[in-house]
OpenMM code with the backbone's topology and positions (N, CA, C; nanometers):
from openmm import Vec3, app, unit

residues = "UNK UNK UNK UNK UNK UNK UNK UNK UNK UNK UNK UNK UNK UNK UNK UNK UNK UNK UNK UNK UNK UNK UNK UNK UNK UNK UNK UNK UNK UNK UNK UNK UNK UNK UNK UNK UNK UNK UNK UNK UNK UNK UNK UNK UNK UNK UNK UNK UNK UNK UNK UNK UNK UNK UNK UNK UNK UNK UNK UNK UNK UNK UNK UNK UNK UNK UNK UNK UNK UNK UNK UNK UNK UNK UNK UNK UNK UNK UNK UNK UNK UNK UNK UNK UNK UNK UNK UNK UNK UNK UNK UNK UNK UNK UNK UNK UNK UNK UNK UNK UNK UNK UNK UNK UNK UNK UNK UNK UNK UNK UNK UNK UNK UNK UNK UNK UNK UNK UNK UNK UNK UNK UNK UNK UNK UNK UNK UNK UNK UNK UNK UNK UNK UNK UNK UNK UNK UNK UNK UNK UNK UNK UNK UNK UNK UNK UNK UNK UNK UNK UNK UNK UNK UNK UNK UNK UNK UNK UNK UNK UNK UNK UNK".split()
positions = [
    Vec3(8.4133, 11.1339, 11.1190),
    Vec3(8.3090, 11.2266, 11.1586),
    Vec3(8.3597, 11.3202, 11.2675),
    Vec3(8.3413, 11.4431, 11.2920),
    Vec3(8.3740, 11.5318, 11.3717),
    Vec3(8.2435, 11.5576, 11.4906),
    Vec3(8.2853, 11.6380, 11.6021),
    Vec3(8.1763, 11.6089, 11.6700),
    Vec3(8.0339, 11.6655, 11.6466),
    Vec3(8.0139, 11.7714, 11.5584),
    Vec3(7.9134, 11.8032, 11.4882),
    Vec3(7.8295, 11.6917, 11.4196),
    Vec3(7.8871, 11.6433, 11.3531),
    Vec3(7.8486, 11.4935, 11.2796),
    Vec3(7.7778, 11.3984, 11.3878),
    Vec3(7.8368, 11.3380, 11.4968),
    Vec3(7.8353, 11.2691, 11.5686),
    Vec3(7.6679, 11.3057, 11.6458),
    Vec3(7.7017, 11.4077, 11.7064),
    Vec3(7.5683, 11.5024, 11.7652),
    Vec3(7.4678, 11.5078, 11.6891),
    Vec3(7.4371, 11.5479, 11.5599),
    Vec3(7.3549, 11.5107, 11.4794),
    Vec3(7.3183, 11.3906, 11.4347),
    Vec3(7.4208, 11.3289, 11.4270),
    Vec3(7.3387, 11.1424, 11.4084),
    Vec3(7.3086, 11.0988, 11.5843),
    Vec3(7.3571, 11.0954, 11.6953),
    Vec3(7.2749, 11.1078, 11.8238),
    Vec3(7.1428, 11.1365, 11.7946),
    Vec3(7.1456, 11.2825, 11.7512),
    Vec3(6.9571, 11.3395, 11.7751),
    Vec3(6.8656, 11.2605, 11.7023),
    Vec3(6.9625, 11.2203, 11.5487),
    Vec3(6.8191, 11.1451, 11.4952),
    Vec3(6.8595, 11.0421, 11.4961),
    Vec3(6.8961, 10.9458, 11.5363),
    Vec3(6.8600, 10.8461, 11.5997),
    Vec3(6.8001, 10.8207, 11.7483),
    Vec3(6.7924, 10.9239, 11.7844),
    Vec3(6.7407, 10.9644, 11.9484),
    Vec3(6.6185, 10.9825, 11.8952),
    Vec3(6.5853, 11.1469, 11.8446),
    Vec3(6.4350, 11.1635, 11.7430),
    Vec3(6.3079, 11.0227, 11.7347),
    Vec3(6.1931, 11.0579, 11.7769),
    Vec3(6.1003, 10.9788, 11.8081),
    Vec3(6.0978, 10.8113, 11.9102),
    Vec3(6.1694, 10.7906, 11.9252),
    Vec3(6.2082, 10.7227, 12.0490),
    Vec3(6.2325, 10.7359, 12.1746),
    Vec3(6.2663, 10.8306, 12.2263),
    Vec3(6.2984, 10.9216, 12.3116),
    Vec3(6.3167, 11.0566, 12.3274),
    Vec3(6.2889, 11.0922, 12.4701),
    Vec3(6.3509, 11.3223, 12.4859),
    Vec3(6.4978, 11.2874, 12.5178),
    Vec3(6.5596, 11.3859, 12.5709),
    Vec3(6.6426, 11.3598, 12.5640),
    Vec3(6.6801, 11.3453, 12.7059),
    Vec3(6.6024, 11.3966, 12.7947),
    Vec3(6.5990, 11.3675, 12.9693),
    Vec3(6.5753, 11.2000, 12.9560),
    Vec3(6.4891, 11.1132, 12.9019),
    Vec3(6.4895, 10.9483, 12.8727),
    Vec3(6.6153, 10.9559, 12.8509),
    Vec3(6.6769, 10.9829, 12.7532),
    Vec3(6.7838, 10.9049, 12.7071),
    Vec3(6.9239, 10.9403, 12.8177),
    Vec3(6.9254, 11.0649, 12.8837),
    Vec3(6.9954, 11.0802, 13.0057),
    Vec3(7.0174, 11.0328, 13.1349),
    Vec3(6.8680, 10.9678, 13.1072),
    Vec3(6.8271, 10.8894, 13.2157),
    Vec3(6.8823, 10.7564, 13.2288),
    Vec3(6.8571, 10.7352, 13.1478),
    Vec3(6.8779, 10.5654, 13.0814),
    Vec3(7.0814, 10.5660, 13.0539),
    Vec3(7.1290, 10.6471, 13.0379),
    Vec3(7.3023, 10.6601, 13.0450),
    Vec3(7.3917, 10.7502, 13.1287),
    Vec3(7.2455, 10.7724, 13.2508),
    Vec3(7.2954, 10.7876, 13.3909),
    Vec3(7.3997, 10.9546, 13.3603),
    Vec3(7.3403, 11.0388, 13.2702),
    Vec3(7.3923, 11.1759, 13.2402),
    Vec3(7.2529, 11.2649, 13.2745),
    Vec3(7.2898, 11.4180, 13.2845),
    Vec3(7.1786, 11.4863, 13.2694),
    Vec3(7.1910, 11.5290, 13.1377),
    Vec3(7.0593, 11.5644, 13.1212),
    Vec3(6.9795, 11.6311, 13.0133),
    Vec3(7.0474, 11.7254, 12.9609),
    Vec3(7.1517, 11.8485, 13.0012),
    Vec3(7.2480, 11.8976, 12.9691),
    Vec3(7.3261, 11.8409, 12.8784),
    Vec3(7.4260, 11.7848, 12.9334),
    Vec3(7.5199, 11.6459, 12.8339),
    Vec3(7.4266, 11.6209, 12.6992),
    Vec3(7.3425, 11.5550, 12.7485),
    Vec3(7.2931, 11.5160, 12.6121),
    Vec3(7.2727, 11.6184, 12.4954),
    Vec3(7.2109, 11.7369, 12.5545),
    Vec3(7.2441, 11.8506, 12.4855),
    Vec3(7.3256, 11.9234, 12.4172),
    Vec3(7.4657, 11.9184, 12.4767),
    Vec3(7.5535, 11.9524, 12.4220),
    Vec3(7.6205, 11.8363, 12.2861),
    Vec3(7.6108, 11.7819, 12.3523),
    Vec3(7.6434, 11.5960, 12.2866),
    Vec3(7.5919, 11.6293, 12.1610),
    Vec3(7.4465, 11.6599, 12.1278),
    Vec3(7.3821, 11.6942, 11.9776),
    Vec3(7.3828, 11.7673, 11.9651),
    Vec3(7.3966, 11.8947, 11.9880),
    Vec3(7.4600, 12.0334, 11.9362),
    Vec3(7.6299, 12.0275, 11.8887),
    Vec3(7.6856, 11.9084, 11.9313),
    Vec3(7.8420, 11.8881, 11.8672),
    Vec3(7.9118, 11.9820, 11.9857),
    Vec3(7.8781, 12.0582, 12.0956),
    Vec3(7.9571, 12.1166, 12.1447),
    Vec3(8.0926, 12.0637, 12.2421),
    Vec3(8.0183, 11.9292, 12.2634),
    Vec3(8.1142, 11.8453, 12.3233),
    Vec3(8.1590, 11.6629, 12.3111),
    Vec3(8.2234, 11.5977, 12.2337),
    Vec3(8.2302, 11.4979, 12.2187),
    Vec3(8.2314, 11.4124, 12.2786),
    Vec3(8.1164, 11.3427, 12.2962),
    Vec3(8.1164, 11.2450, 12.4496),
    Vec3(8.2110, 11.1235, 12.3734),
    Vec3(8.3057, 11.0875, 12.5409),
    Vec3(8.3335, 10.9812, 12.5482),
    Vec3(8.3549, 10.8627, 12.5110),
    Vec3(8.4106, 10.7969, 12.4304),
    Vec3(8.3681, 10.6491, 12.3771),
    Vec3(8.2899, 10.5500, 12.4050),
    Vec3(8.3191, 10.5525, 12.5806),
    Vec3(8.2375, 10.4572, 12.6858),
    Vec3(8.0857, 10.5624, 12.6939),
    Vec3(8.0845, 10.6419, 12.7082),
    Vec3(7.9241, 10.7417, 12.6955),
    Vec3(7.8758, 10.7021, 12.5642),
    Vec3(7.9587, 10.7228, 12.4450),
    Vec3(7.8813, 10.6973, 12.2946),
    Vec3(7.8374, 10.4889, 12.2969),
    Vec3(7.9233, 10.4076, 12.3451),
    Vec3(7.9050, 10.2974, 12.3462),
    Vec3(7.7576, 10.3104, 12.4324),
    Vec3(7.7446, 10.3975, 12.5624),
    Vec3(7.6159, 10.3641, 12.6574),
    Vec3(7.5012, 10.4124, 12.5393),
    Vec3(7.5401, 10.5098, 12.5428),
    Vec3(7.3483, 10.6184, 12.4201),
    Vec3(7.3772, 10.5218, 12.3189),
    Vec3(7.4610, 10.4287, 12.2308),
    Vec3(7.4467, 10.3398, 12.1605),
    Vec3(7.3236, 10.2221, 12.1562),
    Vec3(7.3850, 10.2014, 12.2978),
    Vec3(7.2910, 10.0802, 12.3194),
    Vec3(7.1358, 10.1093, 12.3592),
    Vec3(7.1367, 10.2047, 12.4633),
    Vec3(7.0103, 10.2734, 12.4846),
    Vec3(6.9344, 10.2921, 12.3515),
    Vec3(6.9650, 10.3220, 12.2369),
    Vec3(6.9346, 10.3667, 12.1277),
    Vec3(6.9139, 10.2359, 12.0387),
    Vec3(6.9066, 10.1539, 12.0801),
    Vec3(6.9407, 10.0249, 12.0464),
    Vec3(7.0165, 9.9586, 11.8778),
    Vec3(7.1717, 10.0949, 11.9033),
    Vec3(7.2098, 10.0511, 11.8019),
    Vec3(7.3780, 10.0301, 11.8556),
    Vec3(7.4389, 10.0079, 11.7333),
    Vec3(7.5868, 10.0652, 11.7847),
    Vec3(7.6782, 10.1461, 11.7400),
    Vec3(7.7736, 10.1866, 11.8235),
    Vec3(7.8738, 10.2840, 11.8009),
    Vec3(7.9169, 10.2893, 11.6467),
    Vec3(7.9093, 10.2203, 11.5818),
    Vec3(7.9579, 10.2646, 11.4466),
    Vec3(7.8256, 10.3227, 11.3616),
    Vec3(7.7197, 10.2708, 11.4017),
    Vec3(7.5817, 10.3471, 11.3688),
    Vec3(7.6030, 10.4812, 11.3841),
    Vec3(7.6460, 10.5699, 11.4927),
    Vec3(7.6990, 10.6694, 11.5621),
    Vec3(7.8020, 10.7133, 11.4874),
    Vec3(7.9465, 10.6941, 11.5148),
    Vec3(8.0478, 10.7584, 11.4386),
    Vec3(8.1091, 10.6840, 11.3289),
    Vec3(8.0686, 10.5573, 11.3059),
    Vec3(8.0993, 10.5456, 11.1659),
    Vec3(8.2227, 10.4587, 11.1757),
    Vec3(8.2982, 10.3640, 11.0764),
    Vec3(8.4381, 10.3006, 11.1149),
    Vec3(8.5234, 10.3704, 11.2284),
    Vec3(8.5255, 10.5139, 11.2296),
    Vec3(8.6344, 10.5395, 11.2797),
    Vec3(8.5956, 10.5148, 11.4240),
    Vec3(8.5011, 10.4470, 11.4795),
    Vec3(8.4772, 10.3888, 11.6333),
    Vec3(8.6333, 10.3001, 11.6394),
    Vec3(8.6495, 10.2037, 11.5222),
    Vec3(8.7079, 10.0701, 11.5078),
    Vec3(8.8645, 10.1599, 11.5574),
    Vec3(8.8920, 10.2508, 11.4958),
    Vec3(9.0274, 10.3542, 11.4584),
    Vec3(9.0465, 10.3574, 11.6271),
    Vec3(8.9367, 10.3844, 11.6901),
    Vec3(8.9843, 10.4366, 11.8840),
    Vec3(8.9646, 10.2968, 11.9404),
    Vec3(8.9173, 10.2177, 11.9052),
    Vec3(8.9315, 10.1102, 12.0203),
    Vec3(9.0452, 9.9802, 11.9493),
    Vec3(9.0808, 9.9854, 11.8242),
    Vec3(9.2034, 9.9156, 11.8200),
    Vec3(9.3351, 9.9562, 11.8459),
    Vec3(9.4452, 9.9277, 11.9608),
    Vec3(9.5620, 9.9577, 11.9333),
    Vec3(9.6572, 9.9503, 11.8369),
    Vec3(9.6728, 10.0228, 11.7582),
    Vec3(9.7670, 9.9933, 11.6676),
    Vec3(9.8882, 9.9484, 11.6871),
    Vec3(9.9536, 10.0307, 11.7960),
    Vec3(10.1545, 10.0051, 11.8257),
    Vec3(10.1813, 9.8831, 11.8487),
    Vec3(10.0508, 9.7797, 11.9318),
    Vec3(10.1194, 9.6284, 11.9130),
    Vec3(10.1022, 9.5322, 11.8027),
    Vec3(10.0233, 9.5935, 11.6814),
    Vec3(10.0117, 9.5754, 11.5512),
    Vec3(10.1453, 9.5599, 11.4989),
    Vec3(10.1435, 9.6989, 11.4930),
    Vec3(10.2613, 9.7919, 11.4027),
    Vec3(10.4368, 9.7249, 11.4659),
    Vec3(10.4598, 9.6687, 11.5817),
    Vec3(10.5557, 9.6246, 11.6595),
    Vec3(10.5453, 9.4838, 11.6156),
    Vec3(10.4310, 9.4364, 11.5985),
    Vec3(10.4526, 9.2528, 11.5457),
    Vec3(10.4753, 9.2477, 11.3487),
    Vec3(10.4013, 9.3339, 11.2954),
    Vec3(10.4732, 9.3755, 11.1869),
    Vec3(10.5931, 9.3951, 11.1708),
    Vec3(10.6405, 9.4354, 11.2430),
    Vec3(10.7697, 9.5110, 11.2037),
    Vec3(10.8988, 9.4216, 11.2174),
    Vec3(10.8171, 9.3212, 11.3857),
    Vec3(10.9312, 9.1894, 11.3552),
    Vec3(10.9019, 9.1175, 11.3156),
    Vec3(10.7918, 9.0355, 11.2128),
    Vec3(10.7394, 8.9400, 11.1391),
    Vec3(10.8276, 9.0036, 11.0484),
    Vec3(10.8599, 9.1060, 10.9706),
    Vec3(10.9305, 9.1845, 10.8563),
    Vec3(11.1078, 9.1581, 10.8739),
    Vec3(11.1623, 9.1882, 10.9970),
    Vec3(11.2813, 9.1391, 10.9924),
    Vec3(11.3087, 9.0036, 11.0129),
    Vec3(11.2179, 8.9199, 11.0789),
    Vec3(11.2279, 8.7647, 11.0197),
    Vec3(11.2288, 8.7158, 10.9087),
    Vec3(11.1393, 8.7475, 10.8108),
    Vec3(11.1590, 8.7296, 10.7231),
    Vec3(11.2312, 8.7949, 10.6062),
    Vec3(11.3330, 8.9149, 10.6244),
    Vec3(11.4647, 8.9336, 10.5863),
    Vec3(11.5171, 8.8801, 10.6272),
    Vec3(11.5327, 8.8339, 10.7803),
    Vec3(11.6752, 8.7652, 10.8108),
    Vec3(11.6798, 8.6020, 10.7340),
    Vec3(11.5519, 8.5863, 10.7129),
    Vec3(11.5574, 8.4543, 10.6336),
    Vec3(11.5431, 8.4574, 10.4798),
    Vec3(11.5310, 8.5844, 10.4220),
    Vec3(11.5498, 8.6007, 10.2476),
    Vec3(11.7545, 8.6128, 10.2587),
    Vec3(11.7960, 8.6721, 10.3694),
    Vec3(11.9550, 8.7145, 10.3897),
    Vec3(12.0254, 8.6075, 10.3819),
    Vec3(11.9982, 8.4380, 10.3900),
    Vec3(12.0020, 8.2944, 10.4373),
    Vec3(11.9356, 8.2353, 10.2939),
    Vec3(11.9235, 8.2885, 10.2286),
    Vec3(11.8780, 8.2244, 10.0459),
    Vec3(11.7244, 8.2028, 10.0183),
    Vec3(11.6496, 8.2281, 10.1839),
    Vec3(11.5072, 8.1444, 10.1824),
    Vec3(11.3969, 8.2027, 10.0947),
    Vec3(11.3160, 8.1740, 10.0325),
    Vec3(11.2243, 8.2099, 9.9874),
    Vec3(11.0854, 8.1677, 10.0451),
    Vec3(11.0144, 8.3005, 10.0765),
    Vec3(10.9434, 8.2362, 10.2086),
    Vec3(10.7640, 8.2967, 10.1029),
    Vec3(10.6734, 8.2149, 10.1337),
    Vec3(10.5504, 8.2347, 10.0571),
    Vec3(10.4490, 8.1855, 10.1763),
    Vec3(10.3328, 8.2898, 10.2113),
    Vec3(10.2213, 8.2778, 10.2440),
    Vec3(10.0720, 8.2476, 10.2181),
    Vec3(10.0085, 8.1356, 10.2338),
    Vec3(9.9032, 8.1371, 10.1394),
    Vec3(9.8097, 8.0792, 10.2319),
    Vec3(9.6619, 8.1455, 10.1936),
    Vec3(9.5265, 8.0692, 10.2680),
    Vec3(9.5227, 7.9579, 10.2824),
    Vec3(9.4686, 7.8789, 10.3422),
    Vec3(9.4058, 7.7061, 10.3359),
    Vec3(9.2356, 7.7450, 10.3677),
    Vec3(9.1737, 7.7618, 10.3119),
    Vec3(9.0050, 7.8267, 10.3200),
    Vec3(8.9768, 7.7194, 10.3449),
    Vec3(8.8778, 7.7192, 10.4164),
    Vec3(8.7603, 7.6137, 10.4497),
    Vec3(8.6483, 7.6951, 10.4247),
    Vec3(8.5614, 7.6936, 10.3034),
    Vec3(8.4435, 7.7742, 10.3097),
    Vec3(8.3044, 7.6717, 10.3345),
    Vec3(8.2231, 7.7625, 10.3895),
    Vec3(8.0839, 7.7942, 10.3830),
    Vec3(8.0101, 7.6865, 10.2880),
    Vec3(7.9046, 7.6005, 10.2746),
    Vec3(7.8768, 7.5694, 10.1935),
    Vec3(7.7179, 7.6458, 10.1681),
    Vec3(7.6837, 7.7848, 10.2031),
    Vec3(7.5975, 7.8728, 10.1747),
    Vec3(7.6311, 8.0183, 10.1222),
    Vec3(7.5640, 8.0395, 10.0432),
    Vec3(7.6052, 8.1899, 9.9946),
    Vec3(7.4552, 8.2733, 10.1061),
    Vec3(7.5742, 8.4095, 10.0842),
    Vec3(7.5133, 8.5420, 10.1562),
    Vec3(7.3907, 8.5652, 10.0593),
    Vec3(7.3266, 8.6436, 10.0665),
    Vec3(7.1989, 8.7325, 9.9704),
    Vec3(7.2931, 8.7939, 9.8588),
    Vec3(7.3910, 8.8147, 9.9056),
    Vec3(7.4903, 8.8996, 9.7730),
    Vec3(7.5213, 8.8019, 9.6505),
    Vec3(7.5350, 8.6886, 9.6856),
    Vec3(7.6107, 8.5656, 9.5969),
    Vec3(7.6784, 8.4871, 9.6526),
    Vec3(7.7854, 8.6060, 9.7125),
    Vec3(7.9148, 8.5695, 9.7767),
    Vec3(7.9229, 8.4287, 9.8793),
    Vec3(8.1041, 8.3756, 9.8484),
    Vec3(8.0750, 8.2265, 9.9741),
    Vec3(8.1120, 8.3130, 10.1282),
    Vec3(8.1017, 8.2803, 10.1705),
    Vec3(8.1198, 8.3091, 10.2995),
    Vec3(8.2947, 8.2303, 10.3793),
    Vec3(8.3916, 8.2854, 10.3776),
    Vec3(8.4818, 8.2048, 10.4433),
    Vec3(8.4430, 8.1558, 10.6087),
    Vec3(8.4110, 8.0837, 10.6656),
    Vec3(8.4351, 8.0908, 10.8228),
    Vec3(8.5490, 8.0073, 10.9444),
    Vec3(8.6314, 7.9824, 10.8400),
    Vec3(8.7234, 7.9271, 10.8887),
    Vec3(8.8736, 7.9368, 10.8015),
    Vec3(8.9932, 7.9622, 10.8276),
    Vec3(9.1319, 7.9105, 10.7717),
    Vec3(9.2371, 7.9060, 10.8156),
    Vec3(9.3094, 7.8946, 10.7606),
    Vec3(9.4784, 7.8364, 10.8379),
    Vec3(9.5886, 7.9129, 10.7023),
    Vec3(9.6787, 7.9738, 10.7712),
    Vec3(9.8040, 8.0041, 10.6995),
    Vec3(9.9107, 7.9091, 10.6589),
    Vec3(9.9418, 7.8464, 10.5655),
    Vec3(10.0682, 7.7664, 10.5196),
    Vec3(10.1937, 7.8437, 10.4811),
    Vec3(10.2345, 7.8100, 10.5991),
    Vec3(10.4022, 7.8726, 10.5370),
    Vec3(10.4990, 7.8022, 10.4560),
    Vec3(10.5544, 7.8457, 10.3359),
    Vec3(10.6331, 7.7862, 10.2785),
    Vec3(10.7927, 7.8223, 10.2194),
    Vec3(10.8954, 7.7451, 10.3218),
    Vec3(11.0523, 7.8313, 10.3086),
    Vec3(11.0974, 7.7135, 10.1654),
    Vec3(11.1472, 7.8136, 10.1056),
    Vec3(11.2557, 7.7018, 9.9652),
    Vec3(11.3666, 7.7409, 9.9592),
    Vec3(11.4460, 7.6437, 9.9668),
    Vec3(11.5839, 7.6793, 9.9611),
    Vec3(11.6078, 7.5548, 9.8498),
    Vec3(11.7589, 7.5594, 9.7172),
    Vec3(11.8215, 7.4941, 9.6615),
    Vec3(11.7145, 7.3620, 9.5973),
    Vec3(11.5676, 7.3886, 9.5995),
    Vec3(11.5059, 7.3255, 9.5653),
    Vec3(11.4621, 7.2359, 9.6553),
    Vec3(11.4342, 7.2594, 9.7606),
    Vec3(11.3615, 7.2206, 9.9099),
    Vec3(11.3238, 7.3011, 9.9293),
    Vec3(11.1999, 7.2183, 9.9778),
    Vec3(11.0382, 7.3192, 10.0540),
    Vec3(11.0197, 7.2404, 10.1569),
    Vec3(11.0120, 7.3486, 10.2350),
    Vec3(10.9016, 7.2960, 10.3634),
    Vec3(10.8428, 7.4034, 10.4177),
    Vec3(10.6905, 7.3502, 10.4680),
    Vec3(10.5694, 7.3862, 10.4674),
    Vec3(10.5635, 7.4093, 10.6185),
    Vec3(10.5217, 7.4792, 10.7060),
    Vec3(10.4935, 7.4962, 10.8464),
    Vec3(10.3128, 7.5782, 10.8049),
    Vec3(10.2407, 7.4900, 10.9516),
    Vec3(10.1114, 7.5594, 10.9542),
    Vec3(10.1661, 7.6909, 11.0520),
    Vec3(10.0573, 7.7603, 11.0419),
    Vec3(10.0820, 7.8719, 11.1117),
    Vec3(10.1603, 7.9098, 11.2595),
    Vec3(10.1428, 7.7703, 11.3305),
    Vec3(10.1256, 7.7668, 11.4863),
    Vec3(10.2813, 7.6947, 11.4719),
    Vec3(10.3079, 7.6154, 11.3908),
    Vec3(10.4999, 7.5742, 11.3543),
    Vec3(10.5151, 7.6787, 11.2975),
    Vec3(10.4613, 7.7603, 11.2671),
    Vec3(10.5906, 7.8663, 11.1777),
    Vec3(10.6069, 7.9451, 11.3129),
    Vec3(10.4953, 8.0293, 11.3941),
    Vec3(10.4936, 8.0764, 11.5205),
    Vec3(10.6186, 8.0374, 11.5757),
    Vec3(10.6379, 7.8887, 11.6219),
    Vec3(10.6692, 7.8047, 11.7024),
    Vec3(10.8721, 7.8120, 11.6358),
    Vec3(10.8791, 7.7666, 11.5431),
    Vec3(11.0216, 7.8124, 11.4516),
    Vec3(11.0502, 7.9909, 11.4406),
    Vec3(10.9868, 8.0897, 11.4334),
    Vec3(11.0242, 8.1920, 11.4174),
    Vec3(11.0730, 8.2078, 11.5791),
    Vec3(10.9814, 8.1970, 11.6615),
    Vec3(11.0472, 8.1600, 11.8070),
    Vec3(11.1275, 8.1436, 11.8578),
    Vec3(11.2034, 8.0538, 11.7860),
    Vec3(11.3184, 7.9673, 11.8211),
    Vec3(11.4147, 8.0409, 11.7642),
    Vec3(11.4283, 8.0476, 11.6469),
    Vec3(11.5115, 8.1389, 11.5555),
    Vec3(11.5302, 8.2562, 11.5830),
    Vec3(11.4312, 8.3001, 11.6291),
    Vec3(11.4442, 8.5113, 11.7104),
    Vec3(11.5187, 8.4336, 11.8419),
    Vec3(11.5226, 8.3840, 11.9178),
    Vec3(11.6007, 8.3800, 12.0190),
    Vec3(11.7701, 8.3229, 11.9973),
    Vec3(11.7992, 8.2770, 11.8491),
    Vec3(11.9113, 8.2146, 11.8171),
    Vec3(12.0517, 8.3522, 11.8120),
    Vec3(12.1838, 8.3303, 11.8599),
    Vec3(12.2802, 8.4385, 11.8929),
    Vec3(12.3049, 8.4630, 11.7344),
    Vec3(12.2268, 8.3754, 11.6042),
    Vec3(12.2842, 8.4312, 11.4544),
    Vec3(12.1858, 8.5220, 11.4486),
    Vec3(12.0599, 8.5239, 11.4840),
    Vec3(11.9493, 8.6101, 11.4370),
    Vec3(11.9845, 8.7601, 11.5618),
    Vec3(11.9816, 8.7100, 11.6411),
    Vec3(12.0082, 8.8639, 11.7265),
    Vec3(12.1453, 8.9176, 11.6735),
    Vec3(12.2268, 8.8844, 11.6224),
    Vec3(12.3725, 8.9422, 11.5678),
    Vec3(12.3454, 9.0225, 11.4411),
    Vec3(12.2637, 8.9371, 11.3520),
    Vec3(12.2120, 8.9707, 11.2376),
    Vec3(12.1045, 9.1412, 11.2700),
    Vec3(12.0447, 9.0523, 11.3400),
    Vec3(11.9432, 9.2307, 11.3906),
    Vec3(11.9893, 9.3092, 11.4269),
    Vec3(12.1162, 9.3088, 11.5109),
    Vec3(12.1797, 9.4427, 11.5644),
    Vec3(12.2610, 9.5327, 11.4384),
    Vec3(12.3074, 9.4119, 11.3192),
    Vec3(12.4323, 9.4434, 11.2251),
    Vec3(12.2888, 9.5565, 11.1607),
    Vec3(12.1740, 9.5143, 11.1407),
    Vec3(12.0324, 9.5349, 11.0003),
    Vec3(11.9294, 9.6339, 11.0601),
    Vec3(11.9693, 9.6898, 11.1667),
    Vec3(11.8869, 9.7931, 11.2651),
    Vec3(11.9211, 9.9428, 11.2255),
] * unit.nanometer
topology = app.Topology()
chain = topology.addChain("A")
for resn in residues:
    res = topology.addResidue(resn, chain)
    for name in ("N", "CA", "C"):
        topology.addAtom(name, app.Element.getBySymbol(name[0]), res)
């Protein structure tokens, strides 16, 4: 949504609940701001759209929509644990391993209104095979072994040669 968008879903969700001096009031702005805010002339704030959110008694994605989620998640320490979860597990396909990820679900024993089960709980099983050996690490041993292994002088040699 652009700030035009934004300003217009403000007003009507503002619209019959409040003027807009209330709602300035109540997120500690003047009546101005708010003005501009729904005319799109100026894009308030994240922390301002989170306040008229709540005042409004809804939330920020009510307001701008997923892309709230887009500004308040960091991506780069995402995108940085990706990237070495990815050369771990080359440096261990480079070593013969064949490495497989899979759910362990614990579901729900109620469905939603949709049908659907509800997951509310699971665990990752890791599984390396080599020469016809498997072994299985839960998530928190695989953590715990990739650990160990990123700090080993074959895996840092290997990363500098694969960089």
């Amino acid at each position: 949504m652009n700030k035009i968008e934004i300003g217009a879903r403000i007003k009507e969700l503002r619209k019959g609940k409040m003027t807009q001096q209330e709602l300035a009031d109540k997120i500690r702005k003047t009546e101005s701001s708010i003005r501009k805010y729904e005319k799109g002339l100026v894009l308030a704030p994240l922390d301002v759209l989170e306040e008229i959110a709540k005042a409004l008694g809804t939330t920020p994605i009510d307001i701008i929509g997923a892309e709230y989620w887009d500004t308040k998640i960091d991506v780069e320490p995402l995108a940085e644990e990706v990237s070495s979860l990815t050369n771990f597990e080359n440096y261990l396909k480079s070593l013969g391993y064949s490495i497989t990820t899979e759910y362990d679900q614990i579901l729900d024993s109620y469905q939603e209104d949709n049908g659907s089960l509800v997951v509310t709980d699971f665990t990752l099983i890791h599984s390396l095979m080599k020469d016809g050996n498997t072994a299985t690490f839960s998530d928190e041993e695989y953590a715990a072994f990739r650990h160990d292994i990123e700090k080993s002088i074959e895996y840092q040699i290997w990363k500098k040669q694969n960089q």
